[in-house]
ZALOGU-348323 format. One record per residue (C-alpha): y negated, x negated, z negated; residue in three letters. Coordinates in steps of 0.05 Angstrom, whole numbers, padded with zeros to 5 digits, always signed. Layout:
REM ZALOGU-348323
YXZALA
...
END
This chain:
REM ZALOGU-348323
+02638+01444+01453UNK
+02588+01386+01438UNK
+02589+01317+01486UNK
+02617+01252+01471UNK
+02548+01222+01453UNK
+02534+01188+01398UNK
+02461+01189+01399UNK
+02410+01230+01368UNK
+02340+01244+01397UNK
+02293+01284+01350UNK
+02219+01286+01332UNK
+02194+01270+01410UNK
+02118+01265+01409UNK
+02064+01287+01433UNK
+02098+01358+01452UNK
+02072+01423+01445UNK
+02099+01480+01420UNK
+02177+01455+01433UNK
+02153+01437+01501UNK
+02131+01500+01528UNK
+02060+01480+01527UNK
+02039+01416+01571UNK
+02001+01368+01536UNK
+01941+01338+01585UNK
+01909+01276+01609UNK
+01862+01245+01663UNK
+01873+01193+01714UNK
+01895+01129+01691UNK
+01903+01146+01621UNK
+01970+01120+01585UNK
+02013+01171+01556UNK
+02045+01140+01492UNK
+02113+01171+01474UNK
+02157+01167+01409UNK
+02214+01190+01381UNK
+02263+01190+01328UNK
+02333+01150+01361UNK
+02397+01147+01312UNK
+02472+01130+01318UNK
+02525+01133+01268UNK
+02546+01069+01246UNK
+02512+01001+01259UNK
+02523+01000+01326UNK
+02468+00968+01375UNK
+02428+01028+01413UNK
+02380+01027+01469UNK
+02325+01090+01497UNK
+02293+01094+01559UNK
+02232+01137+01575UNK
+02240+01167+01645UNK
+02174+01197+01676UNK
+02150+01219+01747UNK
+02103+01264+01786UNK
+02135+01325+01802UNK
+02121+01321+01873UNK
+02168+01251+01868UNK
+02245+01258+01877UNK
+02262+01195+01832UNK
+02253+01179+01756UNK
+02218+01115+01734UNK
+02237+01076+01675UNK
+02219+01042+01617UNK
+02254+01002+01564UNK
+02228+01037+01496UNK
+02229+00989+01429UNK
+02243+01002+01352UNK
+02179+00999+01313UNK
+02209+01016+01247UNK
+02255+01073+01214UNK
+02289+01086+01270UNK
+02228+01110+01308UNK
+02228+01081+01384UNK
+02160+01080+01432UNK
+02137+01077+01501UNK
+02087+01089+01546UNK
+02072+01105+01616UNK
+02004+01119+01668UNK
+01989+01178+01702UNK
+01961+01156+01761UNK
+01950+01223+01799UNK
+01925+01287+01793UNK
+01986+01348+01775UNK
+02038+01353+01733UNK
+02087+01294+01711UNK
+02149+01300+01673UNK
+02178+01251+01626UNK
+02252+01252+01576UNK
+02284+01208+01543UNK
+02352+01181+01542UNK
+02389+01141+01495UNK
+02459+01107+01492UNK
+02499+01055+01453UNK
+02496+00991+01489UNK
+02556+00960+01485UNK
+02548+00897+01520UNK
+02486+00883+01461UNK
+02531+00911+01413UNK
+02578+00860+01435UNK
+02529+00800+01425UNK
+02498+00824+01364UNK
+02576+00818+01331UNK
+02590+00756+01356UNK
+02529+00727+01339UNK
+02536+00749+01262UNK
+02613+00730+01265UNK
+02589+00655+01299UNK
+02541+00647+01232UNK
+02606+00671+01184UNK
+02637+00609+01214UNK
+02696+00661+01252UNK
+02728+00641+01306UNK
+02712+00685+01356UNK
+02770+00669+01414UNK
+02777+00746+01418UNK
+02710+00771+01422UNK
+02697+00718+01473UNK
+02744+00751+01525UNK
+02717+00820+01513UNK
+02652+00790+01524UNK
+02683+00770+01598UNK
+02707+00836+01613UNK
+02633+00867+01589UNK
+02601+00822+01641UNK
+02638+00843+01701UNK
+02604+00910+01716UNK
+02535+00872+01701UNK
+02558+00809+01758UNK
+02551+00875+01814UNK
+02478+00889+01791UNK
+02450+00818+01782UNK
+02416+00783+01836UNK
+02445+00709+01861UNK
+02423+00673+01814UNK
+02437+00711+01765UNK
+02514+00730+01788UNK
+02522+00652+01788UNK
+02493+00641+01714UNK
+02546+00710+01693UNK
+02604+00679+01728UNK
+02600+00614+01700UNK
+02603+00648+01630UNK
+02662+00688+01646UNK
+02697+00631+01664UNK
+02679+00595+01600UNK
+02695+00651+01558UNK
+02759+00636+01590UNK
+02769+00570+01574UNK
+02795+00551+01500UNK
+02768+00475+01512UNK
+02698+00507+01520UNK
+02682+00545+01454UNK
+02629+00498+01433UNK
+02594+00515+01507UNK
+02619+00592+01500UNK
+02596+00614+01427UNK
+02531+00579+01449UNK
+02510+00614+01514UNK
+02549+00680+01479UNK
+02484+00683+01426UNK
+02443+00656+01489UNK
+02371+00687+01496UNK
+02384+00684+01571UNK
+02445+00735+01567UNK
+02401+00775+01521UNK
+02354+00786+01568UNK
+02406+00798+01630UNK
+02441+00846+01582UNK
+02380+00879+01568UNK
+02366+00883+01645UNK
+02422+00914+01671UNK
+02449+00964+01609UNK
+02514+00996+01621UNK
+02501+01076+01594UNK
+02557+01100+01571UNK
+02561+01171+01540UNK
+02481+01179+01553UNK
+02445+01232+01510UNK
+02388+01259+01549UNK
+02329+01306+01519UNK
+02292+01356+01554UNK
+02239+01346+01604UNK
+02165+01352+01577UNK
+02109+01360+01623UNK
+02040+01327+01624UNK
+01988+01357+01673UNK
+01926+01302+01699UNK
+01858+01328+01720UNK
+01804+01286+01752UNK
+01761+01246+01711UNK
+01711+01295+01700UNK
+01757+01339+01666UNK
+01744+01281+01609UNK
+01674+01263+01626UNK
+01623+01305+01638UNK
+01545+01318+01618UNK
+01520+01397+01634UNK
+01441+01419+01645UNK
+01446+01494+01639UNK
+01377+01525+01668UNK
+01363+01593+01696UNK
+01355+01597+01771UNK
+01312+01659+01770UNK
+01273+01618+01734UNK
+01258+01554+01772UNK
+01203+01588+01802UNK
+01130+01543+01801UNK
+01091+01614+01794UNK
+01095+01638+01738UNK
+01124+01713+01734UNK
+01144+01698+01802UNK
+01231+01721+01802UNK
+01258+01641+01824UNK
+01302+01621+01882UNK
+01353+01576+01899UNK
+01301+01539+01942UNK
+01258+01531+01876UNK
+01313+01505+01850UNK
+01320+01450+01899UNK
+01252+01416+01870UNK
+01290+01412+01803UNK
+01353+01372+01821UNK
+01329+01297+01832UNK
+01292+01311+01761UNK
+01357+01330+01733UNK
+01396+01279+01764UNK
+01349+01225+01750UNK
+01354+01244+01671UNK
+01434+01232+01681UNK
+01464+01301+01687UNK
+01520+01314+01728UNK
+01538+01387+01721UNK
+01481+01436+01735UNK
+01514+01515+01707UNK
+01478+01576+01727UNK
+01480+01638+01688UNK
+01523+01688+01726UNK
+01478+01690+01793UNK
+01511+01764+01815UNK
+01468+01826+01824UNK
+01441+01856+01762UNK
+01461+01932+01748UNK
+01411+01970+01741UNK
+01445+02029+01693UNK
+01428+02021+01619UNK
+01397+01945+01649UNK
+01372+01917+01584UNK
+01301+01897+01565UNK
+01256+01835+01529UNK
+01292+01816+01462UNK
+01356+01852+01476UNK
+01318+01924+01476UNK
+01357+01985+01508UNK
+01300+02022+01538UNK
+01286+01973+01602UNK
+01216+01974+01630UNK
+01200+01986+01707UNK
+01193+01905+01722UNK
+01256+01888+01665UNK
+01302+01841+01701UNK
+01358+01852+01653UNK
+01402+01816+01637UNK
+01443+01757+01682UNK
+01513+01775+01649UNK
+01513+01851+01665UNK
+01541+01840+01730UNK
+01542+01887+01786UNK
+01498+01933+01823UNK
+01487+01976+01885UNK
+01482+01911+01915UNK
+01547+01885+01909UNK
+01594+01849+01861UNK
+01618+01784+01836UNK
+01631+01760+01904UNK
+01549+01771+01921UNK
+01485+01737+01905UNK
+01424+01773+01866UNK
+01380+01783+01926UNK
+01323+01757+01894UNK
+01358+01689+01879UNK
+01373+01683+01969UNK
+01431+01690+02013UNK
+01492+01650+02005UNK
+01468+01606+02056UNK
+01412+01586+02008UNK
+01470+01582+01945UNK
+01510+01539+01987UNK
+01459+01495+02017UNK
+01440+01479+01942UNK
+01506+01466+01924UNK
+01516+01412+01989UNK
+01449+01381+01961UNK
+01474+01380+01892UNK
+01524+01338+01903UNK
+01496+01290+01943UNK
+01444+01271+01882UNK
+01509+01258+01847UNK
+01510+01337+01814UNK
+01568+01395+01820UNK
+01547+01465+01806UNK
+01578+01510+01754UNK
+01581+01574+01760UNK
+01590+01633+01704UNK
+01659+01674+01714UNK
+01644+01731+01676UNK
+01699+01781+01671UNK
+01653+01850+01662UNK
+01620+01901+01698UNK
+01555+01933+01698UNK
+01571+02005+01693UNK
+01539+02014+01770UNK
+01589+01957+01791UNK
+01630+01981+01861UNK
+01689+01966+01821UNK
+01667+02024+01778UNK
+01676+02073+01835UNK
+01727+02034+01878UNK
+01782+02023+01817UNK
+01768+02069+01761UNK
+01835+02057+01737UNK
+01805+01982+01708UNK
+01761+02014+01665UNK
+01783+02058+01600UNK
+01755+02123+01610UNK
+01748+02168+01547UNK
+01749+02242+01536UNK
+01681+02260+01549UNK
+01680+02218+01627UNK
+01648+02156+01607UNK
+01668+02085+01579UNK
+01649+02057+01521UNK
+01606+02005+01523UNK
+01624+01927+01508UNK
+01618+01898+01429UNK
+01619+01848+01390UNK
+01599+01873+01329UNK
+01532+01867+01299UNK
+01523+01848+01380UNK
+01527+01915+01427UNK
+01524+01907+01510UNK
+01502+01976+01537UNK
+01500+01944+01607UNK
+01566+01920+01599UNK
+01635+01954+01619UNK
+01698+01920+01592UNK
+01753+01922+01635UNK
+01813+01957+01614UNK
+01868+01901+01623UNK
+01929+01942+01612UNK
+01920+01987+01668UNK
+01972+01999+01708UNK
+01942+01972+01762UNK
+01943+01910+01729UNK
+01971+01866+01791UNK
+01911+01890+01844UNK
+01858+01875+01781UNK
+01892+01802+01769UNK
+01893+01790+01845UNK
+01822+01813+01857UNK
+01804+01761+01791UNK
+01831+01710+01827UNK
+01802+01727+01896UNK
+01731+01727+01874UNK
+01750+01651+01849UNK
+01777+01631+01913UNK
+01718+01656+01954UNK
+01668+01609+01907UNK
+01710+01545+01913UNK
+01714+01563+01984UNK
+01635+01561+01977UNK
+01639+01489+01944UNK
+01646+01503+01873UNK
+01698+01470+01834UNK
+01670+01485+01764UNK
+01676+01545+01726UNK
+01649+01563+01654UNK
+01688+01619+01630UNK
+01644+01678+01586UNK
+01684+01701+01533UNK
+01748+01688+01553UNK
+01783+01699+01488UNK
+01776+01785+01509UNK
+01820+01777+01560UNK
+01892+01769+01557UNK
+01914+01696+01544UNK
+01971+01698+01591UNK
+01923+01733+01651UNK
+01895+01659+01644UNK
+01952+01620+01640UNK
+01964+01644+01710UNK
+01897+01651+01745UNK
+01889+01584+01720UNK
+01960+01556+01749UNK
+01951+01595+01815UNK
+01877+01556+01819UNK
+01903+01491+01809UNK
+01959+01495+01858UNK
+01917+01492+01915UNK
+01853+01469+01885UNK
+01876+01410+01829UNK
+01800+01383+01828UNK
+01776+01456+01793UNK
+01762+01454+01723UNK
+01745+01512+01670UNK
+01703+01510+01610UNK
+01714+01557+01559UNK
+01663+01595+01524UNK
+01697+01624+01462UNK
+01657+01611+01390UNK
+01718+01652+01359UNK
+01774+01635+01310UNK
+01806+01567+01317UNK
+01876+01594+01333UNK
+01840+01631+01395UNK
+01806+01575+01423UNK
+01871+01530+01413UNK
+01911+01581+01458UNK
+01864+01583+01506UNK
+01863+01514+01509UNK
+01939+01509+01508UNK
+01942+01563+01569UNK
+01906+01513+01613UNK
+01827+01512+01596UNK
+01799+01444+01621UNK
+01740+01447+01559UNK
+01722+01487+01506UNK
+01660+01496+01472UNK
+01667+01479+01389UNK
+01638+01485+01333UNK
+01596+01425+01332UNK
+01531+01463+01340UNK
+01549+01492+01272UNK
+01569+01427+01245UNK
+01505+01391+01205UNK
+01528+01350+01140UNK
+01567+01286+01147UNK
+01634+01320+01117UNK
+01629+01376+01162UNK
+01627+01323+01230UNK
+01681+01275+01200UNK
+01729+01335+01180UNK
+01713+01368+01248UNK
+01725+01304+01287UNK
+01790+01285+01257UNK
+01817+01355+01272UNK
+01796+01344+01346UNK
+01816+01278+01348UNK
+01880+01269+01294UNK
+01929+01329+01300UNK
+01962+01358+01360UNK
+01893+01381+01387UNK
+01875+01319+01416UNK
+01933+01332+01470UNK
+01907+01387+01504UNK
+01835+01421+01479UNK
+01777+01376+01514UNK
+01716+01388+01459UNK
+01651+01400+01502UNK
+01589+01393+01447UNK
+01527+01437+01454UNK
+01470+01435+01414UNK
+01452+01498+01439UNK
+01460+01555+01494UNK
+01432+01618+01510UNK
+01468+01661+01468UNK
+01459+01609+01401UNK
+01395+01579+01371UNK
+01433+01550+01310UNK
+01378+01559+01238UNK
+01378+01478+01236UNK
+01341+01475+01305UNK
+01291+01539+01287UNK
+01229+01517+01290UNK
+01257+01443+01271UNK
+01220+01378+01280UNK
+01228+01328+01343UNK
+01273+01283+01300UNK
+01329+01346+01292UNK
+01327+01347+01366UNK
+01341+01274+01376UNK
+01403+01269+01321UNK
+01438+01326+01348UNK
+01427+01302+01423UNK
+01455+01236+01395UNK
+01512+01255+01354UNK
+01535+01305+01414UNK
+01531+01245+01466UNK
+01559+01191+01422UNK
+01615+01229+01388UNK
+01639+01282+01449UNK
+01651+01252+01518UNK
+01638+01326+01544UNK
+01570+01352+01530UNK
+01509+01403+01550UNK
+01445+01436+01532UNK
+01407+01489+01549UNK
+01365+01447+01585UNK
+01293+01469+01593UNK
+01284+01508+01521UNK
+01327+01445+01482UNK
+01283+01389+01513UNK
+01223+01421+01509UNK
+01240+01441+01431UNK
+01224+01520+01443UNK
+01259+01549+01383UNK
+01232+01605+01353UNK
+01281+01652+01335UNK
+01285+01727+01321UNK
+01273+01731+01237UNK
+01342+01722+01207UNK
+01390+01717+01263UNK
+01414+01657+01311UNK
+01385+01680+01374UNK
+01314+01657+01409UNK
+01252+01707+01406UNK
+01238+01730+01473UNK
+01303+01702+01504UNK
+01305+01677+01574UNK
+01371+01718+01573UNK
+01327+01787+01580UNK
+01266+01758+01622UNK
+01236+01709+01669UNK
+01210+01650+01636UNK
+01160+01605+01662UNK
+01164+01526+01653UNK
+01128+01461+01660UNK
+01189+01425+01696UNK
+01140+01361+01698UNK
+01130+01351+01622UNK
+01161+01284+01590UNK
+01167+01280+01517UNK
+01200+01234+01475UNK
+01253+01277+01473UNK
+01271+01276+01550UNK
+01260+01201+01551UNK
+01316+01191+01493UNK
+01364+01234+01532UNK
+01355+01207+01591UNK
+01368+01139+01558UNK
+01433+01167+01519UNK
+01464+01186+01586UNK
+01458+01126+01624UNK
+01482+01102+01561UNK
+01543+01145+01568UNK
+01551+01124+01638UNK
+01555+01056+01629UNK
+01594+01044+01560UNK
+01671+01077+01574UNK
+01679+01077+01504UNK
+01632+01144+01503UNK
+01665+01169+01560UNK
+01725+01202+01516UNK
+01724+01236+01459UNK
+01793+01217+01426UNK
+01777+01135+01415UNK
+01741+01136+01351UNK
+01742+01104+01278UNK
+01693+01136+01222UNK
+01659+01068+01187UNK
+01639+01067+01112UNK
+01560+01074+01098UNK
+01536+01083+01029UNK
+01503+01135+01053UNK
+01517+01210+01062UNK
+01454+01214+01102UNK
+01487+01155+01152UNK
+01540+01175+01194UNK
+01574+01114+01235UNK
+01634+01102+01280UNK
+01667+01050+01320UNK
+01689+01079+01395UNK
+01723+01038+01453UNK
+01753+01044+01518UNK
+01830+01038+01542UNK
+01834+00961+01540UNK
+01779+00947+01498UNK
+01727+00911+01535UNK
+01671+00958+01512UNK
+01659+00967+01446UNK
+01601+01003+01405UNK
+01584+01026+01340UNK
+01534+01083+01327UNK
+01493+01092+01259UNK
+01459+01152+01257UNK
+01418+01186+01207UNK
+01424+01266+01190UNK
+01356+01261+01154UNK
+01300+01294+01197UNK
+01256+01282+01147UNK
+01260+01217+01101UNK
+01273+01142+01127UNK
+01353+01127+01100UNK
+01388+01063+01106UNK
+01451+01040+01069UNK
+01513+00980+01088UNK
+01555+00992+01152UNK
+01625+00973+01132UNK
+01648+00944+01201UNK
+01722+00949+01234UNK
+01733+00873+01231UNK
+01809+00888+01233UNK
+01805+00936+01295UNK
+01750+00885+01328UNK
+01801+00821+01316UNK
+01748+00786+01276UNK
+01748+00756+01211UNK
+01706+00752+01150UNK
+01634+00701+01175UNK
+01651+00708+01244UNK
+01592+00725+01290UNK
+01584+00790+01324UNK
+01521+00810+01365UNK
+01501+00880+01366UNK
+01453+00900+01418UNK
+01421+00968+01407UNK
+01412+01001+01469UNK
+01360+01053+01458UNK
+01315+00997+01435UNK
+01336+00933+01465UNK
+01339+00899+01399UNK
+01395+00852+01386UNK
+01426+00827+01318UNK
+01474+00771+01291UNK
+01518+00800+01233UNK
+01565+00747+01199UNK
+01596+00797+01143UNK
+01639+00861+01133UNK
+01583+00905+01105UNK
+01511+00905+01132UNK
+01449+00930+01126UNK
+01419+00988+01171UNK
+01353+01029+01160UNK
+01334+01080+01208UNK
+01270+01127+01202UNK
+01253+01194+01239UNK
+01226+01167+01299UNK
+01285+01147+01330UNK
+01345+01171+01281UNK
+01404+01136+01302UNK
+01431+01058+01331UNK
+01471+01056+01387UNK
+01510+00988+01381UNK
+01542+00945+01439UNK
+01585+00900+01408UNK
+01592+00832+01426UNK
+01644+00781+01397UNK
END
């Protein structure tokens, strides 16, 4: 049989999937909370939202308001990393209820005599609560609302803001509903924030054909920290098998010298808890990875969940591979894509509790050798619930680890992986050219449900993808999609060496680089400076210094004219930095057009000044007026507006 309560609670947002499905947030973010409160009747109701860490024994509280049609909202701050919980509770508040009658009864000119003395016998439980001064203030009313030859004094104080608020203060819940308990899980900062420089280590080396070392790669890091990166990834830096070890351009015949290729992991010298001997020891890995961080860089590593087919797990747990008829396995595919060095693993093995265990092993051993971020190859061909617990059994004991997601797959698939506890994911954006296609894309990220739980990490580029727009395109391409990924996503990387040096020649017809690095050693000039370097160096101390690019969710498309010009307003938490970006799509052509500004969301009117300080170029302007007028050529593509009021 049903309670007593009167109250309905319905429509309790943000939730995921009925609450089985933690939403997420960073430290010090506010977690806004509504909901849908009704009671039968007109009587006067009040909600609470009760939230706490889970390692906390006691709810705290907070008084939720009405903002209209029966919809009530509050917020609270996460303030640590871990899970928190929050519910709701509402109740009829009689006491309020109470006033709110007497005060409409007082207008009708009714004597209220009656309704005075219920009032007393409301405020009795509320005298045990109050503090001294405020017992003394209560008890004084009581008596009043006692006394016939005080009405005048009684009906007065009964409507009295000052009981109001007391009322309000100490509520007496009676017949409480309560909903269920939702769960928000915080990550560190970086889990919001975050700007990747994805290089090969075997080739950091200064000869060239020389196989690179960790120690090369110590000459590299002040460069990449001084151009404001602060996530270096390595392609999976395992042995190499040397079975069907592919050749240049993808071939399958491997020459003698053929270093194969980084993801087909696994050899006779060891697994994915060893080093490629050619890269060093793990004295030399871990060394880098202490140095690193003190220029202000962690290392990401590749978890790769495959085997070459001369991997020891091949011999030491047969059972995790899918054998066929004829003795061997077939080989990994993603159609037209085909891995001959690669063995899938077969997760439904029986054996499935030593495979899961050994998974999560092999990432206990690398945070125990200072890593704390992971980017996850292709984790959309592996079971979504194997993640959901590798992922929970990390974070227990290691809360600062964070996983990037590399699935270019079907939206559904990268939401689940998102929702099973994926820090990032990688997107679409590198797909994404025209200004429809970045405005639709963004309000799906940023507008629905998504924006509670899948972190959007923006790539112009990786290994694996050398999108047609960037094939053999001119400097300017390189500079709008650098800017749109570092203005619009919080959370973004490039394949560093090939995107800032522009090397884009594809294979005819497909989305892949000629002579990928992938396949072979490549050789660079780690000392050249372009223009190119030089603007995204500039748009990441930008980042660092202007919150308002340092999350992805903030952000209000602006009006231009133009479907060349693509402009938005961003700002942080309490709005003390603002900016507004104009950039241009055009590669080619000089475009300008009118920037309809936010004067509603900046709190300025119509002719008041606002100074806009671009600061790529230094250049500052005075507008006055709604719309104004913006021209940007090839040579540098895009504004990137401070505001100030």
């Amino acid at each position: 049989m049903q309670n007593q309560s009167r109250i309905v609670i319905e429509n309790i947002a943000p939730q995921l999937n009925c609450g089985a499905v933690f939403i997420k947030r960073v430290v010090n973010e506010i977690v806004t909370v509504t909901a849908n409160v009704l009671v039968d009747g007109h009587d006067v109701i009040q909600a609470s939202l009760l939230y706490k860490h889970k390692s906390e024994k006691t709810w705290k509280e907070t008084r939720m308001h009405s903002t209209n049609n029966d919809e009530y909202t509050a917020s609270f701050q996460v303030t640590k990393q871990g899970f928190y919980e929050y519910k709701l509770e509402g109740w009829v508040d009689y006491p309020l209820n109470w006033q709110y009658g007497i005060d409409r009864k007082i207008d009708d000119y009714q004597h209220v005599k009656s309704e005075l003395l219920e009032g007393a016998e409301l405020l009795k439980p509320i005298v045990k609560k109050a503090t001294a001064e405020e017992k003394k203030y209560l008890n004084s009313l009581i008596a009043i609302f006692k006394d016939e030859a005080k009405y005048a004094e009684a009906i007065k104080e009964a409507v009295s803001n000052q009981l109001k608020e007391i009322l309000t203060k100490y509520p007496i819940k009676l017949l409480v509903q309560e909903s269920k308990s939702l769960s928000v899980y915080v990550d560190r900062l970086k889990a919001r924030f975050s700007t990747w420089y994805e290089f090969f280590p075997r080739s950091a080396s200064k000869t060239q054909g020389k196989h690179g070392t960790f120690k090369d790669c110590h000459r590299l890091l002040p460069r990449i920290a001084q151009m404001g990166f602060d996530t270096l990834y390595f392609p999976p830096i395992h042995p190499i098998g040397a079975i069907n070890r592919k050749g240049k351009n993808n071939t399958t015949e491997a020459e003698k010298n053929d270093v194969g290729s980084t993801w087909g992991i696994g050899s006779k010298y060891g697994g994915h808890k060893d080093i490629h001997p050619e890269l060093g020891s793990l004295e030399d890995f871990k060394e880098l990875v202490k140095e690193a961080k003190k220029q202000g860089i962690e290392v990401a590593m590749d978890y790769a969940l495959q085997a070459a087919p001369d991997h020891p797990w091949v011999k030491e747990h047969p059972d995790w591979f899918k054998w066929r008829p004829d003795g061997t396995v077939q080989y990994a595919e993603n159609p037209p894509k085909k891995y001959q060095d690669i063995l899938p693993i077969y997760w439904e093995t029986a054996d499935y509790k030593n495979l899961w265990q050994e998974c999560l092993d092999t990432l206990f051993y690398w945070i125990n050798c200072g890593i704390n971020v992971f980017r996850v190859d292709n984790p959309h061909t592996k079971p979504y619930y194997f993640w959901g617990w590798i992922i929970t059994e990390v974070k227990k004991k290691h809360p600062d680890v964070l996983f990037l997601a590399e699935a270019f797959t079907r939206p559904k698939i990268m939401q689940q992986l998102a929702k099973q506890g994926y820090t990032q994911s990688y997107t679409y954006f590198t797909w994404r050219e025209s200004k429809h296609e970045i405005i639709e894309y963004m309000n799906e990220l940023t507008k629905t449900d998504q924006k509670e739980y899948m972190r959007p990490n923006f790539w112009p580029n990786t290994p694996d993808i050398n999108p047609f727009h960037l094939q053999n395109a001119p400097e300017a391409k390189f500079l709008l999609r650098y800017a749109l990924a570092g203005t619009l996503s919080s959370n973004i990387g490039i394949y560093g060496p090939v995107f800032e040096q522009m090397l884009s020649e594809p294979i005819v017809g497909k989305e892949e680089y000629y002579m990928s690095e992938k396949f072979q050693l490549c050789h660079y000039n780690w000392n050249k400076q372009n223009r190119l370097t030089e603007i995204i160096s500039s748009i990441n101390s930008i980042r660092k210094n202007n919150e308002s690019f340092q999350q992805t969710n903030n952000i209000q498309f602006c009006e231009t004219g133009n479907d060349n010009l693509i402009a938005f307003y961003k700002w942080n938490q309490d709005k003390t930095n603002e900016t507004l970006t104009v950039i241009s799509l055009d590669a080619y052509h000089t475009q300008s057009g009118s920037v309809q500004v936010p004067l509603q969301q900046l709190n300025v009117h119509q002719g008041q000044k606002i100074e806009v300080h671009d600061l790529i170029t230094n250049n500052s302007y005075n507008w006055y007026n709604e719309w104004n007028y913006v021209e940007l050529n090839p040579y540098i593509p895009f504004h990137i507006f401070k505001i100030n009021k």
